[in-house]
N, C-alpha and C positions, 0 to 999 in steps of 0.2 A: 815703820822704818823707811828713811828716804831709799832709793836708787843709785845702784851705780851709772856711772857713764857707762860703761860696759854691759848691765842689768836694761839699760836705755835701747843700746843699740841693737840689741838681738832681742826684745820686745818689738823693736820697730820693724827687723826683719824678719819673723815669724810671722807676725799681724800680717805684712805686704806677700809671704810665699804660700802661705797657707790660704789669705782671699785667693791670689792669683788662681792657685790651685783648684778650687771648689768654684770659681767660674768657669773655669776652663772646663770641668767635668759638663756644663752646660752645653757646651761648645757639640757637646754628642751624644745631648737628650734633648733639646726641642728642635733638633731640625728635621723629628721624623710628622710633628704636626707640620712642619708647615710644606714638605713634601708629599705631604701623603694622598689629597686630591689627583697630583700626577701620578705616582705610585699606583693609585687605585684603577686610572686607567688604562694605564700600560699592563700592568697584572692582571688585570680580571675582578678584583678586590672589592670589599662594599665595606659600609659600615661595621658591618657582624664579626668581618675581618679584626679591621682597627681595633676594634673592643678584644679579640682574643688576644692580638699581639700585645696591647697592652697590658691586659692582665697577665702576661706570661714576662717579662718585663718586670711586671709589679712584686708577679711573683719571686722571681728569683732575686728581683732588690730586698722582698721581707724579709726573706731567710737572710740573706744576705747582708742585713742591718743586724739581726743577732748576733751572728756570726765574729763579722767583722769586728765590732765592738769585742766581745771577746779577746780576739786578735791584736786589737792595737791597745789592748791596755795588758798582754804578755809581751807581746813582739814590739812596741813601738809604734808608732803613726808612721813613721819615715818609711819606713818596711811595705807597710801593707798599705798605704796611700799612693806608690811609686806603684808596688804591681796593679792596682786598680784602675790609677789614669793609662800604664799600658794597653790592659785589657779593653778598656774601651775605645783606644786610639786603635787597636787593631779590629774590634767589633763594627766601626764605625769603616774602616777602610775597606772593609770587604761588603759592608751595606751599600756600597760606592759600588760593587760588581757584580751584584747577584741581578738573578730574574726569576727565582724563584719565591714563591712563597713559603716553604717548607724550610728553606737555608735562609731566610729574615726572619723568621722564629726563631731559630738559633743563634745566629746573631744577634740580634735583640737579648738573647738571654745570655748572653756572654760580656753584651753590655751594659746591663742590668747588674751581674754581679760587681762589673768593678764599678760600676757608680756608686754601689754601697757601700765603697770604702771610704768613702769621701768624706760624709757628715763627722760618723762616730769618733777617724781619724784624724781629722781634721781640727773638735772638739780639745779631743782627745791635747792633741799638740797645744792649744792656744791654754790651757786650764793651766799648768806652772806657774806659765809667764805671769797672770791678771787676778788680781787679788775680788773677792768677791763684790768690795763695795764700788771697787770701778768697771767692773762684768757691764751692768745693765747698758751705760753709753759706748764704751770700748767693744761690745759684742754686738751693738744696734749697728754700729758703724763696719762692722765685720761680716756683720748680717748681708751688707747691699752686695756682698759677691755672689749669691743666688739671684736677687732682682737684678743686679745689672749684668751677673751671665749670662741670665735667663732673657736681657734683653737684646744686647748686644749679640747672642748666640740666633737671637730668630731674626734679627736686620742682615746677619752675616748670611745665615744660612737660607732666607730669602733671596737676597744677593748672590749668591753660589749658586744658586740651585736655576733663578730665571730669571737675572737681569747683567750677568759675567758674559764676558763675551768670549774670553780663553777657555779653551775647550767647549765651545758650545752645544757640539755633536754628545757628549754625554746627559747634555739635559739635567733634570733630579738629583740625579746618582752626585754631581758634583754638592749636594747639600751635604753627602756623608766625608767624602774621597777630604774637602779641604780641612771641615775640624778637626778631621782626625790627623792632618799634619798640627794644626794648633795641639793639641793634646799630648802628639810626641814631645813637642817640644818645653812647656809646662813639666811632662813628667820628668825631664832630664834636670831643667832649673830644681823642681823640688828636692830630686834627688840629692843632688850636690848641695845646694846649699842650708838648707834646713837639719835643724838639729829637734832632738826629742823634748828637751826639757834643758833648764839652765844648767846642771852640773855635768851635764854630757860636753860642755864648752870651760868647765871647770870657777863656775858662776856658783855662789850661796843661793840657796832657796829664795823664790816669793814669796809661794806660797806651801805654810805647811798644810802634810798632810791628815785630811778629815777624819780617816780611819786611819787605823795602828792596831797589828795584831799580834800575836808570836806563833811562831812556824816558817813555814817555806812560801813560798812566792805562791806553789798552786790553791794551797787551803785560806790564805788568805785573802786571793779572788774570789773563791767560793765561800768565804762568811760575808766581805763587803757585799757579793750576790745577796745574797740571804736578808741582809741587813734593806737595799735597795727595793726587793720582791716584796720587804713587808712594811715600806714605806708610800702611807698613802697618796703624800703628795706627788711620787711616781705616778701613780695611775690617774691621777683627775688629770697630770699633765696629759698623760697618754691618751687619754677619753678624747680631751681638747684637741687635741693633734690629728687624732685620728680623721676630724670631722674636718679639721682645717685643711689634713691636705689630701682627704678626698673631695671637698671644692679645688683648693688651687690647682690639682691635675685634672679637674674635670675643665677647667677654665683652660689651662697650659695645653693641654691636648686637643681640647674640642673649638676653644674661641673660634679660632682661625677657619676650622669646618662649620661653625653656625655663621659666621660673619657671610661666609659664600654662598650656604645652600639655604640660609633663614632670611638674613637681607637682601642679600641677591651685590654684593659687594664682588668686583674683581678681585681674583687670586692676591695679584702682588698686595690689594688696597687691605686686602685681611690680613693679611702676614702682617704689614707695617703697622696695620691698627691694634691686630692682638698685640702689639710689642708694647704698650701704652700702660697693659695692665702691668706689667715687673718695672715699665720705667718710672711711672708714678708710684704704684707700690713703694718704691726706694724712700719716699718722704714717712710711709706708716711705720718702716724699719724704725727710721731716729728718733718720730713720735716715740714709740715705746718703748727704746731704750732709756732715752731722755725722762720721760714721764715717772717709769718704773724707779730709777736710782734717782732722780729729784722732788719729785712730787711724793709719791709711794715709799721714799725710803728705802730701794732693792726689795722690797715686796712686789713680785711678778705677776701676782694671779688677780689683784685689781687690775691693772690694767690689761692683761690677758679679756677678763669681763667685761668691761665696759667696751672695747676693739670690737670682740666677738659680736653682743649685742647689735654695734655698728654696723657689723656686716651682713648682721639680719636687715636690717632697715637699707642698705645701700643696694643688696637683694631682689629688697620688697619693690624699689623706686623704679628698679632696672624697665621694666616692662611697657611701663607709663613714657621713661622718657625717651627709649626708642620711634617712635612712630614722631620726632619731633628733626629727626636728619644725624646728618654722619658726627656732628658735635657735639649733641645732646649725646651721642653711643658714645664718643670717646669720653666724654664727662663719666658717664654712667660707670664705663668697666675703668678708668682711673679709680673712681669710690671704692669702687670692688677691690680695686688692688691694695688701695691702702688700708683698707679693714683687715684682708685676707691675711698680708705681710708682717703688718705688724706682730699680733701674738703670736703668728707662726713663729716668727725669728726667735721672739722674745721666751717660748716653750722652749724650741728646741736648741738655741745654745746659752744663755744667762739659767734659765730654768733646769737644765740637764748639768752643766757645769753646779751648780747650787745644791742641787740632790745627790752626783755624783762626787764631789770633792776629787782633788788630784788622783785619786787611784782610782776612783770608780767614773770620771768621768766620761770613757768611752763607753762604759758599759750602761750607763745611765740616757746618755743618747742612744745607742744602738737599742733600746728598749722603746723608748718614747719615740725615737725615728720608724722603727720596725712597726708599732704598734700602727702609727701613723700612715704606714704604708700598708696596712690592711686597707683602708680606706682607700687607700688609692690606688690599691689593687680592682677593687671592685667599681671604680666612680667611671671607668670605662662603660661597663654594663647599666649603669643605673642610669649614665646618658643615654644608653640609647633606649632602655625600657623605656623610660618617662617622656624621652620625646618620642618614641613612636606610637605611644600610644595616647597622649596627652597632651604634648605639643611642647617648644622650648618654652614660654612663657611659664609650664608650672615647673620645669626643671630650678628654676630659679625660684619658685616661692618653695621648693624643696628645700635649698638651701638655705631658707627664711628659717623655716621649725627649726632645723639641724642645728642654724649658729645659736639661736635662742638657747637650744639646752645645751650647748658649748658653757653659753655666756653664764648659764646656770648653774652649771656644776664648778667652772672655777670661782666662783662667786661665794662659794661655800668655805674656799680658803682665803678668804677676802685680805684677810689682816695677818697671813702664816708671814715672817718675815725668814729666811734661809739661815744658817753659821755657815762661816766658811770651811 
């Protein structure tokens, strides 16, 4: 069925507030890598630090991708994505004031929970609008609001933190104090203009919904649940996720620390250069949306496999082509970005929107994101095991095994193709 003009216009403005939105949440999660050298020596802090605060971080994002999901598919996305960017605009303005390391643990986990609003609800909002067989390219392209927040958020917050020259007596603390003005302001745009779904504006459906049950609104969460928990292609996603974004956080948080203490790279030159992996990244996004709904046919988990695979081998090369100077490293962690990004994207919003259909949508990401975020709860700690006892060089053939049984396991749904 063709589109209204009207069906047109507020697809186009969901697509633009909803990216906007889950970049911005960027905006006041990588600017604690790229502060955190300074941080550590004004505080006292060492690596063992870093690894706790992130896993406490990671922590309260798991729960908080359960949760959340839940949440925005009784309450709405508008609801529980407005309080989330607050939370973090204000977690992030007081990370701007502290000196303690007791009250950055807490805030970090106050910033943590409303990041986890962001995916599921986020998801959550775009799923009405985009019918399943246009998902894989319309969500690849939706996808680059994680690669390019995530880049723009570390050149910004590089730039804020030591090279602004307003305010300069605060040092650091300015990498928190300015996103979190960016965040207030996102949260307000979102608020006001974004709507839940087409009939909330009094628009006919896109798309219909996957499930249909009889009862009340709570037990029919609770069978789509049920129905979701015992669908396998749920959890090979989750496996995959898991592993994918316990690399992309071990790369997002640490690059910047190994670019300075492994190659011996100035502060600013590692900031600017870990920014390489989410800006090139941004190409493995449209690869695999592209790939998935034209090649693949909206079959996700082929390209999911082959991506993965890639990343094993993009991995494997890292080691070798370091010792060849600063371009051969930006070659190397671009490869890395675009293996990484791609089936990430392609998992966690074509793949969760696919398994959850309109009603289960949030709940389908917040599963697969949550799961995902076990992994990168823990990729803090496994950086520092493996490099303090083994060196960076095999942290990265770690991630060699890890993507191979990525690539393995989605491999096994090679040919599952979704209904809407």
């Amino acid at each position: 069925m063709s589109l209204t003009v009207d069906q047109k216009y507020w697809r186009k403005r969901i697509f633009v507030l909803t990216w906007l939105a889950y970049a911005g949440f960027y905006f006041g999660r990588k600017n604690l890598s790229v502060t955190w050298s300074s941080m550590e020596q004004d505080l006292g802090l060492d690596n063992s630090d870093y690894a706790s605060i992130i896993f406490v971080y990671s922590l309260i994002y798991t729960i908080g991708q359960f949760v959340n999901g839940y949440l925005s598919d009784t309450f709405g996305p508008r609801k529980v994505v407005t309080v989330g960017l607050l939370l973090a605009a204000i977690g992030n303005l007081f990370l701007g004031m502290t000196f303690s390391a007791g009250v950055i643990v807490f805030l970090i986990a106050v910033n943590g929970y409303g990041q986890s609003t962001g995916w599921s609800g986020l998801i959550k909002n775009m799923t009405p609008w985009f019918r399943r067989t246009e998902r894989g390219i319309v969500m690849s392209w939706w996808s680059t609001c994680y690669v390019t927040g995530g880049f723009l958020a570390t050149i910004f917050a590089t730039y804020a933190a030591f090279d602004m020259e307003f305010l300069s007596e605060l040092g650091w603390k300015r990498g928190f104090i300015f996103p979190s003005v960016i965040l207030f302001v996102i949260a307000i745009l979102y608020l006001l203009f974004t709507r839940n779904n087409p009939e909330d504006v009094g628009l006919p459906k896109i798309v219909e919904n996957k499930y249909e049950f009889e009862g009340g609104a709570k037990a029919e969460k609770l069978k789509i649940l049920g129905l979701l928990l015992r669908n396998s292609s749920l959890w090979i996603y989750s496996s995959c996720y898991m592993i994918l974004k316990m690399t992309r956080y071990a790369f997002l948080f640490w690059l910047p620390v190994y670019l300075e203490k492994a190659l011996h790279y100035d502060v600013s030159d590692a900031g600017y250069m870990s920014s390489v992996y989410e800006l090139i990244g941004f190409f493995g996004v449209i690869l695999a949306g592209y790939s998935s709904d034209k090649i693949f046919k909206s079959n996700r988990f082929s390209t999911v496999a082959i991506m993965m695979i890639g990343l094993g081998l993009a991995c494997l090369a890292h080691p070798y082509m370091v010792p060849y100077g600063k371009i051969a490293t930006i070659i190397s962690i671009a490869l890395i970005g675009i293996a990484t990004y791609g089936p990430d994207s392609l998992i966690c919003t074509a793949g969760s929107m696919d398994v959850g259909g309109t009603k289960g949508a949030a709940m389908a990401a917040g599963i697969i994101n949550g799961m995902g975020s076990i992994g990168q709860m823990f990729s803090g700690f496994i950086v520092v095991a493996i490099n303090e006892y083994y060196g960076w060089d095999n942290l990265f053939y770690f991630f060699v095994v890890m993507s191979f049984i990525g690539g393995g396991l989605a491999a096994i749904k090679w040919n599952l193709q979704s209904t809407d």
